[in-house]
Each structure stands twice: as structure tokens, then as C-alpha cells.
Steps between C-alpha positions, in 0.01 A plus 500: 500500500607368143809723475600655886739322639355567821197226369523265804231696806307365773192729480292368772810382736798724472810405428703268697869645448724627200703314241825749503869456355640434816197259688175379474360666832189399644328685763197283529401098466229360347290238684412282163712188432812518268834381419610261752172489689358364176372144530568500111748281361557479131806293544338204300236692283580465140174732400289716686103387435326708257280803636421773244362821571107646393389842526146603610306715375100610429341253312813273451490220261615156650647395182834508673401331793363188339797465259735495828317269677481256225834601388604347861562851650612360855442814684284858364604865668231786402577870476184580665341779498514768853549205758492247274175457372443300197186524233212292527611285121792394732355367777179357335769291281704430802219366644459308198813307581518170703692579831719190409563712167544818643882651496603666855344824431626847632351869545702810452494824436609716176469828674831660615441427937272351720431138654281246326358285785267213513105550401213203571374536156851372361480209763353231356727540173754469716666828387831601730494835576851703401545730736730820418683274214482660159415198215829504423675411883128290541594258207814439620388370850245345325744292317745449817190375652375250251869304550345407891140485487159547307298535842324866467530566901899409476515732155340777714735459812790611264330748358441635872813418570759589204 
């Protein structure tokens, strides 16, 4: 919600405890890595690598995409549509792309709920799928994940992981 302060919900997963005057109360855990089970350490990271985020849509121009790539875009999240699908301009001019050229590229969703999970047709762009992580939360582990590696099968473990 733009203007309820009651904004922050977990549609799919309920919520975990309450943020009150007295206490932040939980009542259940989550089993995803955070905090200090992070293997994230941004001690000695002056900038976070650039990842920018595309939206999706029917019939798509990949205008945007090409600029970021040659821009030196290190890393591209897209607000996919339903499970993260992406139109056929964007993956024809992925395709385009040498893999040496290609930025560590990640599916999500712009729908409110739901998982985006890995698809064989995204495979050989080596597209990471985003699971329930809206753009915004996927571009952020996106960039955390750039500062250790630029291997797609170590990208995905955090995404199944985080």
C-alpha cells in the first residue's frame, strides 16, 4: 500500500511476529539465510556492482537491454511477467549476446505473490531463477552476489538460499 501504514504483508507466507512498542515478538523463524548467517561481508566493498532493473512485458522492445549491456550493466533483474516470463524481443536479443558478454541475469516476478522457479527454456541463457523475491529484494542479492562470484550455479544457490 502507498499510504497504510500497515504496507509491509507476507501474502503467500504469513507473518512471522509483530513489531510492537514494547518488543519485536516473533512467533515463527524463517528457514532462508539472514543477518548473521549471511556469508556477505561488505566490510571492504567501496561500491556495490551495478544491476538495474527491466520490466517485461508483450512485445517488449530491447532497447533497454542493449544499452545496459553495453553500458557495462554487471548484473540485469526482470519484472517478469506471472512467473517470470519474459517476451520473445528479450530473449532473441539475449541470445544475441556472447555468454562472455552476458551480465548475471535474473528472473522475477512483478505480480504481488508467488515463486518464480527455474524453466529449461531460460537455461542456456543462463537466466537465475528469483524465486519469491520481488525485483526490488532480487536486485539487491543480485548485487551482494556479484561482490563473490559471476558463476550462474553459485548466483542461483543464494537465490535458493537467501
Amino acid at each position: 500500500s502507498t499510504l497504510r501504514v500497515e504496507t509491509f504483508r507476507s501474502p503467500d507466507l504469513g507473518i512471522l511476529g509483530y513489531v510492537d512498542e514494547d518488543k519485536v515478538a516473533f512467533y515463527r523463524a524463517t528457514t532462508k539465510r539472514h543477518t548473521v548467517n549471511s556469508e556477505f561481508d561488505l566490510g571492504n566493498i567501496q561500491q556495490l556492482p551495478r544491476v538495474e532493473i527491466v520490466y517485461s512485458s508483450q512485445a517488449s522492445s530491447a532497447t533497454a537491454i542493449t544499452a545496459l549491456i553495453e553500458g557495462g550493466v554487471r548484473g540485469i533483474v526482470f519484472a517478469g511477467s506471472g512467473s517470470g516470463s519474459l517476451s520473445s524481443e528479450y530473449q532473441a536479443t539475449l541470445r544475441s549476446v556472447p555468454p562472455a558478454r552476458r551480465p548475471a541475469l535474473v528472473r522475477s516476478s512483478r505480480v504481488g505473490s508467488g515463486r518464480v522457479i527455474p524453466r529449461k527454456e531460460f537455461e542456456p541463457l543462463g537466466m537465475i531463477a528469483g524465486d519469491n523475491l520481488n525485483p526490488q529484494k532480487a536486485r539487491i542479492l543480485l548485487m551482494l552476489a556479484l561482490t563473490k562470484t559471476t558463476d550462474v550455479g553459485e548466483i542461483q544457490r543464494f537465490f535458493d538460499e537467501y
